[in-house]
PAZAPA-4460 file (N, C-alpha, C; in steps of 0.05 Angstrom, whole numbers, plus 32768, in hexadecimal, padded with zeros to 4 digits):
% residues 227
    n_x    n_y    n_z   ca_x   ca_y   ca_z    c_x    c_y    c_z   seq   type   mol
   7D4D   7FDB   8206   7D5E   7FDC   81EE   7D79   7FD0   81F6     1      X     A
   7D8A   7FBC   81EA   7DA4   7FAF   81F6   7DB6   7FC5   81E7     2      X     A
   7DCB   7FC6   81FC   7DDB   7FD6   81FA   7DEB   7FC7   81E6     3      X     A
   7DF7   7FE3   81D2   7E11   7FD9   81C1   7E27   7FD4   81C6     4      X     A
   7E3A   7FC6   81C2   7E59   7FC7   81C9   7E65   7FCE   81BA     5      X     A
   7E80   7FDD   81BE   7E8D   7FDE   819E   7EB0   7FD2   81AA     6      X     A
   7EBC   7FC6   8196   7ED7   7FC0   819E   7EE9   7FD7   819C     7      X     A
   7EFB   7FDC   81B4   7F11   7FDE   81BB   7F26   7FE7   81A1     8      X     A
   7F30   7FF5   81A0   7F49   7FED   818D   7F57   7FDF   8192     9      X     A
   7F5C   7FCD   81A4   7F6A   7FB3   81AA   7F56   7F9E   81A4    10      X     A
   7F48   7F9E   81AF   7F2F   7F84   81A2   7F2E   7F81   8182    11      X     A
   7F28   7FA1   8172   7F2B   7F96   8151   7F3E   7F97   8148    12      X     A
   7F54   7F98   8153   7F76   7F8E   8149   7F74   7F68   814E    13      X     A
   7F60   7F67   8169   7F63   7F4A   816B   7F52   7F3B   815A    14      X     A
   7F3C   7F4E   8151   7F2C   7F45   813E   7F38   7F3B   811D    15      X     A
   7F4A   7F4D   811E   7F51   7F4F   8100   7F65   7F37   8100    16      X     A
   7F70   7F39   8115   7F82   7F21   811B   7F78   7EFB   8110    17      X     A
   7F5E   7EFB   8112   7F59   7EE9   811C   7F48   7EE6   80FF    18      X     A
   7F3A   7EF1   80F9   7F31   7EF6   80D9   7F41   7EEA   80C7    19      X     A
   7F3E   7EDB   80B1   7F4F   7ECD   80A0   7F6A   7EC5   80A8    20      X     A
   7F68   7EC2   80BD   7F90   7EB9   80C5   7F9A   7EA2   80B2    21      X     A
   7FB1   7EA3   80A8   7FBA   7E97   809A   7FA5   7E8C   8087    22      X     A
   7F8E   7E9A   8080   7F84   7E8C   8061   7F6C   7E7E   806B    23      X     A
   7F62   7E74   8082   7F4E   7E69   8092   7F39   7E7D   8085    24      X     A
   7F26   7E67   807A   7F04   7E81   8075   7F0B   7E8B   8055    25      X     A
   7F1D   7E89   8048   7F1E   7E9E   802D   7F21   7E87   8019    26      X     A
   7F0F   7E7D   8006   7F0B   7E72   7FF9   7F09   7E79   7FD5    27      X     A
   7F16   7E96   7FDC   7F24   7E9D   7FBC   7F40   7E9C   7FB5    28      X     A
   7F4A   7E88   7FA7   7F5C   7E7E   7FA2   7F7A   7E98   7F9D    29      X     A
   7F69   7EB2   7F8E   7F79   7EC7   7F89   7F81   7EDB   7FAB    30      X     A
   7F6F   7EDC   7FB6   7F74   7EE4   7FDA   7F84   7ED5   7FEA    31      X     A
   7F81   7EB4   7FEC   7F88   7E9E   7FF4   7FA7   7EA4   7FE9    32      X     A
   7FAB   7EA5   7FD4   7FCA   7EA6   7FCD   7FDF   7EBA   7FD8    33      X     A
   7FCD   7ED4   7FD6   7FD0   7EED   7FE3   7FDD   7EEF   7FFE    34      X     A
   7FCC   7EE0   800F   7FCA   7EE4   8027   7FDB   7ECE   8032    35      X     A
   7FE2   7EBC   802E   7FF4   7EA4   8034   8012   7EAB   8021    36      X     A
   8017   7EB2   800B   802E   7EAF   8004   8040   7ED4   7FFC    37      X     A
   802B   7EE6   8008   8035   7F01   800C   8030   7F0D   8028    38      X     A
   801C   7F16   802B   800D   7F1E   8042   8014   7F11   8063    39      X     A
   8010   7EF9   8064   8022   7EEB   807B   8041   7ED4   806D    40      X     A
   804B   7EDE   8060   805E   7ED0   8057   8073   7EDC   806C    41      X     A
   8088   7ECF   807B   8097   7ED7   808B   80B9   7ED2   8084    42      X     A
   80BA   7EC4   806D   80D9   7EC7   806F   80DE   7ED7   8061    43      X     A
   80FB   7EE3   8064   810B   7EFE   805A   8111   7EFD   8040    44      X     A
   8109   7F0B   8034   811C   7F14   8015   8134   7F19   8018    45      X     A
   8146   7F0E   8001   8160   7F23   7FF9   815A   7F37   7FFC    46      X     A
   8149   7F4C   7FF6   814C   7F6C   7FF1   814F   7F76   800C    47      X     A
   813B   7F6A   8019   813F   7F6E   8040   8152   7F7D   8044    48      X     A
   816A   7F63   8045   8180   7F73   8050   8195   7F8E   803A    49      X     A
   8188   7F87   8025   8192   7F9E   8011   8185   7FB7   8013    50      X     A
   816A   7FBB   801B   8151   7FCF   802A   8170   7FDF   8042    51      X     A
   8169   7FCD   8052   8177   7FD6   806B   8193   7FD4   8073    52      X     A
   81A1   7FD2   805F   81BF   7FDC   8066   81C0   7FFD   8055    53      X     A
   81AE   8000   8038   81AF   8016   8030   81A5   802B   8041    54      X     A
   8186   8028   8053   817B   803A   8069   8196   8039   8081    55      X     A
   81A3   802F   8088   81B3   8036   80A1   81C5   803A   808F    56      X     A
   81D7   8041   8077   81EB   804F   806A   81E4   806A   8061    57      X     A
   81C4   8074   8069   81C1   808F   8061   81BF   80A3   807F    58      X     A
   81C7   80B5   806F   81D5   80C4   8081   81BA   80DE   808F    59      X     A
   81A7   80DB   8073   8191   80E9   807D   8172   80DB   808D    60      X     A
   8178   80C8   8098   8166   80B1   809A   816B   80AC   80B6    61      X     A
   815F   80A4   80CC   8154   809D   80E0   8139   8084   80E0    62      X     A
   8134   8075   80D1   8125   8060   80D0   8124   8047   80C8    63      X     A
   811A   803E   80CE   8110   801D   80CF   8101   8011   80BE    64      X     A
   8101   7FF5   80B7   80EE   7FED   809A   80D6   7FE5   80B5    65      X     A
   80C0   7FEC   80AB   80A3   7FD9   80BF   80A0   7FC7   80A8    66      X     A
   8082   7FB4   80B1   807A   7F9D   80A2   806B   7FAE   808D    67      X     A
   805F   7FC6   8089   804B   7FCC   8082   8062   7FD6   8064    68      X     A
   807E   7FE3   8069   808D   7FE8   8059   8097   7FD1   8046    69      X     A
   809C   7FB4   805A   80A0   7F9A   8049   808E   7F90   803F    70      X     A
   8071   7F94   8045   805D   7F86   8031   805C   7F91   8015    71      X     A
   805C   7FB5   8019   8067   7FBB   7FFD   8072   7FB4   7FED    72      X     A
   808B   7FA9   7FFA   809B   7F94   7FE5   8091   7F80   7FD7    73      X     A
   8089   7F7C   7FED   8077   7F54   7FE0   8065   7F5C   7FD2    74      X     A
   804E   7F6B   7FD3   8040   7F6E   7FBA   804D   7F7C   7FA9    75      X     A
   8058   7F89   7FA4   8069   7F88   7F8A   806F   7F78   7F7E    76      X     A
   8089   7F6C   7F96   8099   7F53   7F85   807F   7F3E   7F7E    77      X     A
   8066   7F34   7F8A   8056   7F20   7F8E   804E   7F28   7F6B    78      X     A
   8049   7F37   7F63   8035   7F3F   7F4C   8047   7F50   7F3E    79      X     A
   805D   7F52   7F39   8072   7F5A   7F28   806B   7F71   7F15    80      X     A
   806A   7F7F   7F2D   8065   7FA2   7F20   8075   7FAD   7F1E    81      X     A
   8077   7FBD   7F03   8084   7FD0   7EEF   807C   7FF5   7EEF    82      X     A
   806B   7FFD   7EF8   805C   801A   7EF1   8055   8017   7F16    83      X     A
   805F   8026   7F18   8057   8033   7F3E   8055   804B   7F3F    84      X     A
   803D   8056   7F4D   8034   806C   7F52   8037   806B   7F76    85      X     A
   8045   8078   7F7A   804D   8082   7F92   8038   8098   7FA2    86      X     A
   8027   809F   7FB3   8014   80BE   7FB9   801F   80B6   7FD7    87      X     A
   802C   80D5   7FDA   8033   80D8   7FF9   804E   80C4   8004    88      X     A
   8060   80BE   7FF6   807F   80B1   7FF4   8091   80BF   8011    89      X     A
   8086   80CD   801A   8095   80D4   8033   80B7   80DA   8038    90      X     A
   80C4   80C9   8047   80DB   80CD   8048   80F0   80BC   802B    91      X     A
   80E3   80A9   801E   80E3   8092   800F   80E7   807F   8017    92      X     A
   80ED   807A   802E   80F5   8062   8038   80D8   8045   802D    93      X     A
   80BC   804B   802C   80A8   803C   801F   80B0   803A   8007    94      X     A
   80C2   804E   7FF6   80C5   804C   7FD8   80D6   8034   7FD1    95      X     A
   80EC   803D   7FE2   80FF   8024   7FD8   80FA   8005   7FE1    96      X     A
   80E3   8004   7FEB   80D4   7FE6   7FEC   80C7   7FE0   7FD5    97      X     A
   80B8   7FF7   7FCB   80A3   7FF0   7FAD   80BA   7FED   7F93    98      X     A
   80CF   7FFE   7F97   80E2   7FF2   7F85   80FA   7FE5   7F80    99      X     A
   8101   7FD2   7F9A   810E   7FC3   7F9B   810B   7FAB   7F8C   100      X     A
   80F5   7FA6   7F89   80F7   7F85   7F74   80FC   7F84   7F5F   101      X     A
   80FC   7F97   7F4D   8111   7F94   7F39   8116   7FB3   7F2B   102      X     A
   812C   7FB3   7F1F   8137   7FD5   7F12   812B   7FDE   7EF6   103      X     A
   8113   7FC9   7EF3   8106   7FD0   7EDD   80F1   7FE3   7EE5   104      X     A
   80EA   7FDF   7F06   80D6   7FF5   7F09   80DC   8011   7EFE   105      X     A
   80C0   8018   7EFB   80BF   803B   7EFA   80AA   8043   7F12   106      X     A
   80B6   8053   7F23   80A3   805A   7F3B   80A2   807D   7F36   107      X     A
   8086   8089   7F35   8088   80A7   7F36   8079   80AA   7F51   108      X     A
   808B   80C0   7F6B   8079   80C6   7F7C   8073   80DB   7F82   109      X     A
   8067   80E0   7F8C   805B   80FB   7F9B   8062   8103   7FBD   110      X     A
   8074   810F   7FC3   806E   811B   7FE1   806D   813E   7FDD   111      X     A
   8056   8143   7FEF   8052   8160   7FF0   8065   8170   8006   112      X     A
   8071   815F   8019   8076   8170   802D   8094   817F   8020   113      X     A
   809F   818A   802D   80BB   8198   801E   80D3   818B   802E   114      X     A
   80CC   8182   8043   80E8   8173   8050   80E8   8155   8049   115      X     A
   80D1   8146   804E   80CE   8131   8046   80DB   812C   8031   116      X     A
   80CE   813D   8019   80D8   8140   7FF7   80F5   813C   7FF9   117      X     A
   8102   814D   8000   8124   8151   7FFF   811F   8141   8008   118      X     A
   8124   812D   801D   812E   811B   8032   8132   8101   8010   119      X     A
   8111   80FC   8014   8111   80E1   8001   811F   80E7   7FE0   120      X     A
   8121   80FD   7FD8   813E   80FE   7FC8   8150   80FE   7FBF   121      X     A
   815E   8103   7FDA   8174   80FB   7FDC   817C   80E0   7FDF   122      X     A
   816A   80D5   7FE9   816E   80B4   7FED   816D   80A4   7FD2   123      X     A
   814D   80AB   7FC2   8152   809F   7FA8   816A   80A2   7F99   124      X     A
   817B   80B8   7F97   818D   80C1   7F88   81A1   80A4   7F90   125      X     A
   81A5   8097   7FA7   81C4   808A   7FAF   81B1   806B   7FA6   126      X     A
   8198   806B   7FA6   8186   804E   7FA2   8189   8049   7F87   127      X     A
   8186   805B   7F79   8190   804A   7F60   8179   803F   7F4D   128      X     A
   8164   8052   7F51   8146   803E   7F48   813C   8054   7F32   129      X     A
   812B   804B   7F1C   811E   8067   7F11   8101   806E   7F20   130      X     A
   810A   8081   7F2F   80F6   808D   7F43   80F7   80B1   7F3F   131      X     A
   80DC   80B6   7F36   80DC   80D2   7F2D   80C5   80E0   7F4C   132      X     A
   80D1   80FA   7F5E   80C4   80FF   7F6F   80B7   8113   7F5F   133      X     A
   8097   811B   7F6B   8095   8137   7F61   8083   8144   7F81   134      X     A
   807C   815E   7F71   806E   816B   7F92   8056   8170   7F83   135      X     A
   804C   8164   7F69   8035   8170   7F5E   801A   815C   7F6F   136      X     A
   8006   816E   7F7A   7FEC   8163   7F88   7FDF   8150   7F77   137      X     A
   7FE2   8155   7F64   7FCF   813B   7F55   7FDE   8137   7F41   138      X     A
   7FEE   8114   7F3A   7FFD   810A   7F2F   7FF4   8114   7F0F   139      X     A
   8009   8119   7EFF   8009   8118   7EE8   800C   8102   7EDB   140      X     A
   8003   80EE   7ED9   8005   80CF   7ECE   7FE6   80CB   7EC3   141      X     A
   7FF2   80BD   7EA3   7FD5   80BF   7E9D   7FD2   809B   7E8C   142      X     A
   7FF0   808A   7E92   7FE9   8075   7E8C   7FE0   8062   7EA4   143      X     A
   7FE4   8045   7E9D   7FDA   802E   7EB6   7FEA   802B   7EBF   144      X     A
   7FED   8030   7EDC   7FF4   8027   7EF5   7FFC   800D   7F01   145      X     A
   800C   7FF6   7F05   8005   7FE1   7F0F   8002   7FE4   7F2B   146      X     A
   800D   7FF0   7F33   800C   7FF3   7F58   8009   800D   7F5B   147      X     A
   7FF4   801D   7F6E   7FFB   803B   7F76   7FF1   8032   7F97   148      X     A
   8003   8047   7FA5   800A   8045   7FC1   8004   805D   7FC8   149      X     A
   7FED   805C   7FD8   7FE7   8079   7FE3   7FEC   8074   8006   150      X     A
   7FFE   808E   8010   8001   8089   8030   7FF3   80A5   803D   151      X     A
   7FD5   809D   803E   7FC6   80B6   804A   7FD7   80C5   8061   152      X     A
   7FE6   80BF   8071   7FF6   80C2   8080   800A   80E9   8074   153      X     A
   800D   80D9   805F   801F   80EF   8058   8010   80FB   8039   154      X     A
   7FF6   80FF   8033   7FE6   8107   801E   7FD0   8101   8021   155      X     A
   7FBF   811C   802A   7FA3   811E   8030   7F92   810F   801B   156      X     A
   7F91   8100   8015   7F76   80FC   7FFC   7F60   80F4   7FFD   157      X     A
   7F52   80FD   7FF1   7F30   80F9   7FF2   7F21   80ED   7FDE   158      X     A
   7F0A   80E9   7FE4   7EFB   80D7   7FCD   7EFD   80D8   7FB5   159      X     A
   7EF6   80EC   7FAD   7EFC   80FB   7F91   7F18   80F6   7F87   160      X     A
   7F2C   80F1   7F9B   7F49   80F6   7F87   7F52   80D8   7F83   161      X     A
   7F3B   80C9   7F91   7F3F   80A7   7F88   7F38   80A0   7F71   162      X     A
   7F0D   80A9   7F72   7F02   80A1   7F5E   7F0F   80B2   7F40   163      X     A
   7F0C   80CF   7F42   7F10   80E3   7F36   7F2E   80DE   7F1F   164      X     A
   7F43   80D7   7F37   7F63   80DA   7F28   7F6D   80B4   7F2B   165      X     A
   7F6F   80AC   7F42   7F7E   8090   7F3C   7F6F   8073   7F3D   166      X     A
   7F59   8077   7F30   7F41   8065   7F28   7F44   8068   7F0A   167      X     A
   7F4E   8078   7EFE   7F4A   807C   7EE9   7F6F   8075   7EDB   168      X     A
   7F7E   806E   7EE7   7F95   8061   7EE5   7F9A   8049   7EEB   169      X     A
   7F89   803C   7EF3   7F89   8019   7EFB   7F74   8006   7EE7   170      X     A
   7F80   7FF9   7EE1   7F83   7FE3   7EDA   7F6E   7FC2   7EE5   171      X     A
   7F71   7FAE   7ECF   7F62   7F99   7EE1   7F7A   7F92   7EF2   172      X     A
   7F96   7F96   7EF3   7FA5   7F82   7EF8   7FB7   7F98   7F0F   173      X     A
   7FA5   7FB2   7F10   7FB4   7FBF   7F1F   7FAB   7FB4   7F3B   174      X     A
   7FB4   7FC8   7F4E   7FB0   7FC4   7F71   7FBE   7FDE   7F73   175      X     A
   7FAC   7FEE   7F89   7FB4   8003   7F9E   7FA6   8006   7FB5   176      X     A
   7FC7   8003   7FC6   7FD5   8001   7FE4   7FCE   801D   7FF9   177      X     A
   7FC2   801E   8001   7FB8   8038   8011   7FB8   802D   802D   178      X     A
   7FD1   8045   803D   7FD7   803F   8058   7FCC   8054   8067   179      X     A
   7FC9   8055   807B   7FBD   8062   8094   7F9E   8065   8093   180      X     A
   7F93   8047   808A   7F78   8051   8085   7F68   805A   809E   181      X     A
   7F71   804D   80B9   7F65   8051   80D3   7F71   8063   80E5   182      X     A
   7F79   807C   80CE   7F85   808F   80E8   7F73   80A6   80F0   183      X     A
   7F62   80A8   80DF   7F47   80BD   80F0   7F32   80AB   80E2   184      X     A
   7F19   80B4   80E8   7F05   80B1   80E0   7EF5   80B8   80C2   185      X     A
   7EFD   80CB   80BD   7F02   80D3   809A   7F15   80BC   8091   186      X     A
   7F21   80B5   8092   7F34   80A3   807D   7F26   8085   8087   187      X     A
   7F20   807F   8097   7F0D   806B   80A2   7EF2   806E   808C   188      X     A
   7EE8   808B   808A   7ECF   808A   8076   7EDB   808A   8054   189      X     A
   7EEE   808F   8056   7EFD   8093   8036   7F01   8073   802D   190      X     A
   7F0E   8065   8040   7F16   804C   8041   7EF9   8030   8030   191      X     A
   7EE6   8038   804B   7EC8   8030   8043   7EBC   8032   8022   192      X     A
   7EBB   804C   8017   7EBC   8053   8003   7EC0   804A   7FEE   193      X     A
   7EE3   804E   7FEC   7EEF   8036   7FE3   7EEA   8017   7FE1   194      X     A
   7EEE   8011   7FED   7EE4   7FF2   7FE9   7ECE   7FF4   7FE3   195      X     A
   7EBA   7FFA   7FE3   7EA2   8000   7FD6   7E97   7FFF   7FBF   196      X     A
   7EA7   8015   7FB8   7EA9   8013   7F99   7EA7   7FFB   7F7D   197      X     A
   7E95   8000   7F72   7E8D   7FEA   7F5C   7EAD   7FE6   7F47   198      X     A
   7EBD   7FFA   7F4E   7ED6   7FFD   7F41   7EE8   7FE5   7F45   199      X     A
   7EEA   7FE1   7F63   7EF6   7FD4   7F73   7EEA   7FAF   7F73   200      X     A
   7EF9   7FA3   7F7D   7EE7   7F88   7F74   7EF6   7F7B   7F93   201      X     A
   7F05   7F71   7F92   7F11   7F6A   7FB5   7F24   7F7F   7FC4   202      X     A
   7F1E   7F7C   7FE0   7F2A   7F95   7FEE   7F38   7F80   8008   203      X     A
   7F50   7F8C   800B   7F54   7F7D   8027   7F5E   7F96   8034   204      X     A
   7F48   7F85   8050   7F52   7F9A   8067   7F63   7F98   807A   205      X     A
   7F7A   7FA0   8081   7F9C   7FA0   808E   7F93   7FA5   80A3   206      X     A
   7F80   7FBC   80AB   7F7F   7FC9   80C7   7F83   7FE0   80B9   207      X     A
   7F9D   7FEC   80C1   7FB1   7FFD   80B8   7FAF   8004   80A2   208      X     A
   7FB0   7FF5   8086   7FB3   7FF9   8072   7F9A   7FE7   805E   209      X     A
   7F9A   7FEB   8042   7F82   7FDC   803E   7F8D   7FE0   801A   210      X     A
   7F8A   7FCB   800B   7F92   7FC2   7FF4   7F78   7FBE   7FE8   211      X     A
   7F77   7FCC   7FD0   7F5B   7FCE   7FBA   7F67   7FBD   7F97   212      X     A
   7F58   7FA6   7F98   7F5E   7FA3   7F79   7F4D   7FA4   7F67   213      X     A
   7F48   7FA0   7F50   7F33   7FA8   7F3B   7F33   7F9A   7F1D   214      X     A
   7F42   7F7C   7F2D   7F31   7F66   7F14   7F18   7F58   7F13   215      X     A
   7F0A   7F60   7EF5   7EF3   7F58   7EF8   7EE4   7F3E   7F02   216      X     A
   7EFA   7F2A   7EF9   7EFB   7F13   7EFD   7EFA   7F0A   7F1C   217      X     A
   7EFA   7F1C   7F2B   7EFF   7F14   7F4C   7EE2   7F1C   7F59   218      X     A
   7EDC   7F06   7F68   7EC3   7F15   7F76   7EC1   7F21   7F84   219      X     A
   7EA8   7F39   7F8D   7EB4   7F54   7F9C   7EA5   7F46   7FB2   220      X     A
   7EBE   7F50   7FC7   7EBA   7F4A   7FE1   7ED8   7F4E   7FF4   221      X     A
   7ED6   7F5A   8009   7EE8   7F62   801A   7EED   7F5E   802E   222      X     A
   7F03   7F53   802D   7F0E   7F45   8044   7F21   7F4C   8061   223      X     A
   7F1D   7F43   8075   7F2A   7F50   8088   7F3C   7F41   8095   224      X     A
   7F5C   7F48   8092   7F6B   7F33   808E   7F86   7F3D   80A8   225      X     A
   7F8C   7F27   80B0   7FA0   7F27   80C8   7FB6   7F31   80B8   226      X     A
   7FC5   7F44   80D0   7FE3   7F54   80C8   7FF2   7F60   80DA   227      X     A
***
């Protein structure tokens, strides 16, 4: 019987790497756009430096923007979303990326923890955005969504509270951003799932993070894309 191999977590970081790089292999015009003019787009926004002079002027803050916090941005700004659902908003520092592209947003989030909570409140208060925090476990929102951002990281969620609660708030034109899909093996099976779903129509896979959209018009199939 030949033995199996399995990669490394360095090997499928190099894997993923090498998977659609810059647009090579993806032959849907709506991914192709995605992935070349958001996803690896590398020059800086105005907001950049408006992001990060406000994080080093707060007084309750200790952090840094990552890429995974600036792609936020770009799909926002890329697809000019209005209605943000925030699950698991943390310190906010991810928040004020989803609503930096314009002050028409309305972002409602959710963090459960109690320090976190305070932390990222106080910050919205000096940001200047309409951003409503709450600590309720399952969002009270019962219209469409254009963007919801779940950071398993900081909000346990399970199958049920995808299909069940924020499946039922999206849209053809929505998209939801779910980070830490590869940090155990349950969110690795939650992740699977997900894209799965007849709900869902293209999925890209970050590694790290993994983006679900759900126009009909798109053919389902999922992609595994350098980041």
């Amino acid at each position: 019987m030949p033995k199996i191999y399995r990669l490394s977590r360095t090997g499928l970081r190099l894997y993923y790497k090498i998977r659609h790089h810059r647009g090579h292999g993806i032959h849907s015009p709506f991914v192709f756009g995605l992935v070349t003019r958001v996803i690896e787009e590398k020059r800086p926004f105005y907001a950049y430096n408006e992001i990060k002079e406000f994080i080093s002027g707060s007084f309750n803050l200790n952090q840094q923007l990552n890429k995974s916090n600036l792609l936020s941005f770009k799909l926002v700004n890329y697809f000019n979303s209005k209605k943000i659902l925030e699950i698991g908003a943390g310190t906010g520092v991810n928040t004020l990326c989803l609503t930096a592209p314009s002050s028409d947003i309305k972002c409602i989030g959710i963090e459960l923890q109690e320090k976190k909570y305070k932390s990222a409140q106080l910050l919205y208060r000096e940001w200047g955005r309409n951003i409503t925090l709450h600590t309720d476990k399952v969002p009270q929102v019962s219209e469409i969504q254009d963007c919801i951002c779940v950071d398993l990281r900081n909000y346990d969620a399970d199958k049920s509270f995808f299909f069940d609660t924020l499946f039922g708030i999206v849209g053809n034109e929505s998209f939801i951003i779910i980070k830490g899909i590869r940090t155990n093996k349950k969110r690795q099976a939650l992740w699977k799932n997900l894209r799965d779903s007849q709900k869902v129509t293209v999925s890209l896979d970050l590694y790290h993070e993994g983006i679900l959209f759900f126009n009909p018009k798109l053919f389902k199939r999922n992609y595994r894309i350098s980041f």
